[in-house]
C-alpha positions in Angstrom: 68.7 101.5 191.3 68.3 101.3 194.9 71.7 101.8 196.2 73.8 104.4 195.5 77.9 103.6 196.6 80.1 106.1 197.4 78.2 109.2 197.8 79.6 112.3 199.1 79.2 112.0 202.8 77.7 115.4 203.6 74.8 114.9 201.9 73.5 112.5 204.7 74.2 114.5 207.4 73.4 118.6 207.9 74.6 118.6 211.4 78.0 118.4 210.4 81.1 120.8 209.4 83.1 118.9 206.6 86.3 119.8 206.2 87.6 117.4 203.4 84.2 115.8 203.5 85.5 114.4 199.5 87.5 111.7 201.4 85.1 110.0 203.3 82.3 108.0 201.5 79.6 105.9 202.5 76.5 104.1 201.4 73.7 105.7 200.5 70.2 103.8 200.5 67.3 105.4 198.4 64.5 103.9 200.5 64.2 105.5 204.1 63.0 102.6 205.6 65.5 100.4 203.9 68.6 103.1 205.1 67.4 103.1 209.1 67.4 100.0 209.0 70.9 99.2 207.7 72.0 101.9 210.6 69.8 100.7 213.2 71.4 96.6 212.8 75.1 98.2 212.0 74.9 100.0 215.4 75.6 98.5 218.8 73.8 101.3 220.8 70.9 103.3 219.5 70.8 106.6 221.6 68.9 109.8 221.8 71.2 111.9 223.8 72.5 115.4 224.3 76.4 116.2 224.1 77.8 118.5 227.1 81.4 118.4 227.1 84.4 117.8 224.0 88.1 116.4 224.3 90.6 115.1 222.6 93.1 112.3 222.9 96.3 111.5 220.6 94.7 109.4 218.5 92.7 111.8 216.1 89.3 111.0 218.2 87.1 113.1 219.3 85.6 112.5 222.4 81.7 113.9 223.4 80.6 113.4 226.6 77.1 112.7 226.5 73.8 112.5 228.7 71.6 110.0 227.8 67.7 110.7 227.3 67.0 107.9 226.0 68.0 104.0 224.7 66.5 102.4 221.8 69.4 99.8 221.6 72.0 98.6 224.1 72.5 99.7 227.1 74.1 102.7 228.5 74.6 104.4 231.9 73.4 108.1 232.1 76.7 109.7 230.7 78.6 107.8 228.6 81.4 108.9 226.1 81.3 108.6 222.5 84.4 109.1 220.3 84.5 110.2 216.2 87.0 110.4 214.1 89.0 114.6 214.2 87.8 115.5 211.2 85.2 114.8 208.1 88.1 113.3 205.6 88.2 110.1 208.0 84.3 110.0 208.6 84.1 112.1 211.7 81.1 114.3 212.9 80.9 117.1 214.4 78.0 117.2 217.4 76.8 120.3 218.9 76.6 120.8 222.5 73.7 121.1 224.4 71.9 119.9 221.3 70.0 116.2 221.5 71.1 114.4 218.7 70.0 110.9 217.8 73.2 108.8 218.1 74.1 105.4 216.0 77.1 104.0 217.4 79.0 101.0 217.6 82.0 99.2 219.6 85.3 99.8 218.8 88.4 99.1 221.4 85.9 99.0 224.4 84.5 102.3 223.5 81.6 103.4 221.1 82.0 105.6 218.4 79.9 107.5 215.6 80.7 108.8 212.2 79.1 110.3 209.1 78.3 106.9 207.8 76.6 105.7 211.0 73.2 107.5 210.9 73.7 110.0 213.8 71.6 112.9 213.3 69.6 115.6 215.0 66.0 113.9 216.2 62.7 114.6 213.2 59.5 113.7 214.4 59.9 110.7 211.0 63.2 109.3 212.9 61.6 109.2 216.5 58.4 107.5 215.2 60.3 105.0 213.2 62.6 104.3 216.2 59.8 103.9 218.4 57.9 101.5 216.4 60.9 99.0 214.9 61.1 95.7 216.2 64.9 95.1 215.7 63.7 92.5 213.3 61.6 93.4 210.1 63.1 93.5 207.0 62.6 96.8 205.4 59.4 96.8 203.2 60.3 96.1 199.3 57.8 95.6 196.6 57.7 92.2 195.5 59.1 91.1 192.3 57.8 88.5 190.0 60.7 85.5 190.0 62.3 85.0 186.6 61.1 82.1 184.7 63.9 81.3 182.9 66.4 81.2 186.0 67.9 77.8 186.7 67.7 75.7 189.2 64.3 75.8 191.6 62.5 78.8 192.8 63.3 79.0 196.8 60.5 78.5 199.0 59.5 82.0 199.7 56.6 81.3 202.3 56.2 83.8 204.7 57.7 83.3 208.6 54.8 82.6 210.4 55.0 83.2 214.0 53.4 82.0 217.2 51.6 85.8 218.1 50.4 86.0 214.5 53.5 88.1 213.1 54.4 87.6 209.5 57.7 88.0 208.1 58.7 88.0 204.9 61.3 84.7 203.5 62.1 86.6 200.4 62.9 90.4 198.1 61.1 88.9 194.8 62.9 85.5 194.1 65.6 86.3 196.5 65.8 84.7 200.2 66.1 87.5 203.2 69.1 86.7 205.2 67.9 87.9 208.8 70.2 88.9 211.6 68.2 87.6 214.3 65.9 84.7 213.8 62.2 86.5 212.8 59.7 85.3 215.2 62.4 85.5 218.2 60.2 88.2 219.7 57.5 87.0 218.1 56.3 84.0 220.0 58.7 82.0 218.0 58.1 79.7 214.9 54.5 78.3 214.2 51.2 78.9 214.2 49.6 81.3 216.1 48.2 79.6 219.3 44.3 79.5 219.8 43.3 80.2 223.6 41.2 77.6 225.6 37.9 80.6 225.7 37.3 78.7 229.2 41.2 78.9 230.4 43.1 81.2 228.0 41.2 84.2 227.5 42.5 87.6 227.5 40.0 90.2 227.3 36.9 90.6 225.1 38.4 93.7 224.0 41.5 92.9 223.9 42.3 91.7 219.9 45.4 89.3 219.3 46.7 91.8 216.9 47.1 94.7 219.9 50.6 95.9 220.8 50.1 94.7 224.3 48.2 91.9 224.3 51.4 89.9 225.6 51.6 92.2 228.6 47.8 92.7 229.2 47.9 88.6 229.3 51.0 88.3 231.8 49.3 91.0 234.3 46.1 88.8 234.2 47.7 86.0 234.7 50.2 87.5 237.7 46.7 87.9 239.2 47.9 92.3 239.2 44.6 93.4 237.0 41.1 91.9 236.7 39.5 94.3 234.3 36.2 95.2 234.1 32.8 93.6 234.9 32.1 93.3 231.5 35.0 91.0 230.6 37.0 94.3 228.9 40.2 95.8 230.0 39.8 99.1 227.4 43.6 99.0 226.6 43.6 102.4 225.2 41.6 104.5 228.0 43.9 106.6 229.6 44.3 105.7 233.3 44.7 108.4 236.2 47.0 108.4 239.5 44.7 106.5 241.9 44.5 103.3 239.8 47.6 103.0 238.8 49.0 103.5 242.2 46.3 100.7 243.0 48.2 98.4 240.2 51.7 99.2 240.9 51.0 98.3 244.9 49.2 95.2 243.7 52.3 93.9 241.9 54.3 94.6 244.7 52.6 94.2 247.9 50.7 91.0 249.8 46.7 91.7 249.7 47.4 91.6 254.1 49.9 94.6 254.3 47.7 96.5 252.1 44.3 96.0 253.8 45.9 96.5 257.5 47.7 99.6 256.3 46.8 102.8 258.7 46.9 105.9 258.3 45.3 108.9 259.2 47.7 111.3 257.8 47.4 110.7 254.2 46.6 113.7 251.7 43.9 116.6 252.2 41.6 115.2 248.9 41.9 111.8 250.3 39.3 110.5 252.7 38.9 107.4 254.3 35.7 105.7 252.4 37.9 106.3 248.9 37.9 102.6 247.3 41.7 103.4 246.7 42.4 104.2 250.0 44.6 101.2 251.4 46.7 101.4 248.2 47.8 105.5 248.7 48.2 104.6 252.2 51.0 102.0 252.0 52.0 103.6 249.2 52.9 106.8 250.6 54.0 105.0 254.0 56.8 103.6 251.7 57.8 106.7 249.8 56.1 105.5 246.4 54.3 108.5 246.2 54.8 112.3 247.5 51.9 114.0 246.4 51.8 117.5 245.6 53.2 120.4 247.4 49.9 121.6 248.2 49.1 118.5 250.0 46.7 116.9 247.9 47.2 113.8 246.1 44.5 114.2 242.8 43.7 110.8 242.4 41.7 111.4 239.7 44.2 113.5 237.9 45.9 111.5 234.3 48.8 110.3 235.6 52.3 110.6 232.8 55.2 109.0 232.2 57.3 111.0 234.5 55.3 110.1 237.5 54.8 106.5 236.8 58.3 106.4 236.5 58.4 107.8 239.9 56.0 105.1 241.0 57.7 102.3 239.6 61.0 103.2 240.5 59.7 103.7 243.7 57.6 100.5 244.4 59.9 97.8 242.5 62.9 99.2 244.5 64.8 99.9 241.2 68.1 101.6 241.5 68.6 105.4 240.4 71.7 107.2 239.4 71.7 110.7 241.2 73.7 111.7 238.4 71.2 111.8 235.7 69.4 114.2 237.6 70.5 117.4 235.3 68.6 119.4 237.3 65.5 118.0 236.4 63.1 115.7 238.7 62.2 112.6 236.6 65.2 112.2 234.7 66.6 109.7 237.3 63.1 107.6 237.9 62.6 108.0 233.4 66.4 106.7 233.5 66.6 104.1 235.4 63.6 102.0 233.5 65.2 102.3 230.3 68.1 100.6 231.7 66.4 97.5 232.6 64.3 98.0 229.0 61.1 99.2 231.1 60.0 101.9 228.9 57.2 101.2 226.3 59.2 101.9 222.6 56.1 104.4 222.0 57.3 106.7 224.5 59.3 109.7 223.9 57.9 112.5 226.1 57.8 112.1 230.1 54.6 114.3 229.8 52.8 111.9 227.2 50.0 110.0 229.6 49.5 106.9 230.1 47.0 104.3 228.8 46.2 100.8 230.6 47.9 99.1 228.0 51.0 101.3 228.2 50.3 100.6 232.3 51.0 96.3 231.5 53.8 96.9 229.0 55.5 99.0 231.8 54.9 96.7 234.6 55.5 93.2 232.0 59.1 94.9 230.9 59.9 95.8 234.7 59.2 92.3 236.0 60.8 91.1 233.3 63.8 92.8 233.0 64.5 92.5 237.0 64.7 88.7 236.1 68.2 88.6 234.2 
């Protein structure tokens, strides 16, 4: 049996203190998989956010105020209020302060709230991976029955979704149709099948494979005329890139090729000289305030560059707006921040030290462009 109904509430969640926790009941799914996902599409704002003050109001709600880290669903602004029910007998949960907590929660009177049967939890490594990774559309891997031969009435068509990028979706559990929230190939390309590139027009890269997580992005920076690749007709999605070219990449996108090759400057950093191939882009870079540097001076172009600096970057060369209150004391919250609200932040980032790949480099710069559109 897959499901399990009414099961006692504090069983799915060790972060709280039940009180009459008997009361309150919720569905339970067996399947992990198939249980994020019924609390991922349930919830109007997925969250990974850390509670730093409580109140109360005279409604029996408990109000958090929270600072957001991070947004897997919805939108939010850096400190946002999420209300639960006073106590475990009506569903509410209990959130420690100063503790990030992965938040499920959904509109209710022009506010969001949580509960024990919306999935909020403390972050695991398993939850974060499979938040990262989700699509927002894929029905939650079940084995597939045989249909029964004896039902009436025809079999439904169960032929897989077949979508424009190559994605696959399932049409049926065993002999039974999916009924999908959102139509399965919307972020897939859309219905149909997959498109074959003119070699002489439409080509990506040689190394770039129609089944890689960025090939859309890798193919709109091509075509945006931002990257080139390599001699060799590759683009090595996956080698990790360092400061000096993705400062190049992110000036590229912004600037006209004339204000970067008649930028002067002869007061750039100490590890920087004039014969660098990279030298126009630091230079209007740093004219702009794109880029600081280090303290010491130097620049280190050839130094990995990480999330929290190419947030910096971007932030920086798009003109994106930051909110000086999602500072918290530390630097790159603001810059991390204020991509995630216009959905610039790769889905497989969830450490502002992780580096960055080229790929990870065109998703970045696609979302960015993208999102500044609507």
């Amino acid at each position: 049996m897959r499901k399990t109904l009414l099961l006692i509430a504090v069983l799915l969640a060790p972060v709280v203190s039940p009180q009459s926790a008997y009361a309150c009941s919720c569905m339970y799914f067996e399947e992990e998989n198939e249980r994020n996902t019924a609390y991922y599409n349930n919830a109007d704002l997925v969250i990974q956010a850390i509670p730093m003050e409580v109140g109360f109001d005279d409604d029996q709600l408990v109000h958090y105020s929270v600072s957001v880290e991070k947004v897997w669903k919805g939108k939010a602004d850096a400190h946002i209020d999420i209300a639960t029910a006073l106590d475990s007998a009506a569903c509410g949960i209990t959130l420690q302060i100063d503790k990030p907590m992965i938040i499920f929660a959904y509109q209710s009177d022009n506010q969001y709230r949580t509960g024990l049967c919306s999935g909020t939890a403390e972050p695991s490594e398993v939850l974060v991976n499979w938040l990262n990774d989700y699509d927002g559309t894929s029905a939650s891997p079940v084995a597939p029955t045989e249909p029964d031969a004896d039902a009436d009435g025809p079999l439904p068509d169960c032929t897989p979704y077949s979508c424009k990028n190559g994605d696959l979706f399932p049409r049926c559990e065993g002999s039974t149709v999916i009924n999908y929230l959102v139509e399965p190939c919307q972020f897939s390309g859309g219905k149909g099948e997959p498109k074959v590139e003119d070699d002489n027009d439409s080509q990506i890269f040689t190394d770039v494979h129609t089944g890689h997580r960025n090939i859309e992005s890798i193919s709109f920076v091509k075509n945006e005329g931002i990257v080139k690749g390599y001699d060799d007709g590759s683009f090595k999605p996956d080698q990790l890139i360092n400061r000096a070219e993705f400062t190049k990449i992110i000036v590229t996108a912004n600037y006209a090729i004339n204000a970067i090759d008649t930028c002067k400057s002869d007061d750039l950093f100490s590890d920087i000289s004039q014969s660098d191939w990279f030298v126009d882009f630091v230079c209007i870079a740093k004219k702009d305030g794109v880029i600081d540097g280090y303290p010491d001076g130097t620049f280190r172009p050839e130094a990995l560059v990480n999330l929290a600096e190419a947030a910096k970057i971007v932030v920086g060369a798009f003109g994106i707006e930051t909110n000086a209150k999602s500072n918290l004391g530390t630097w790159w919250k603001p810059y991390v921040f204020a991509l995630a609200q216009i959905g610039g932040l790769p889905t497989t980032f969830s450490d502002p030290n992780q580096q960055l790949t080229r790929g990870d480099m065109a998703e970045i710069i696609y979302r960015v462009m993208m999102g500044m559109e609507y």
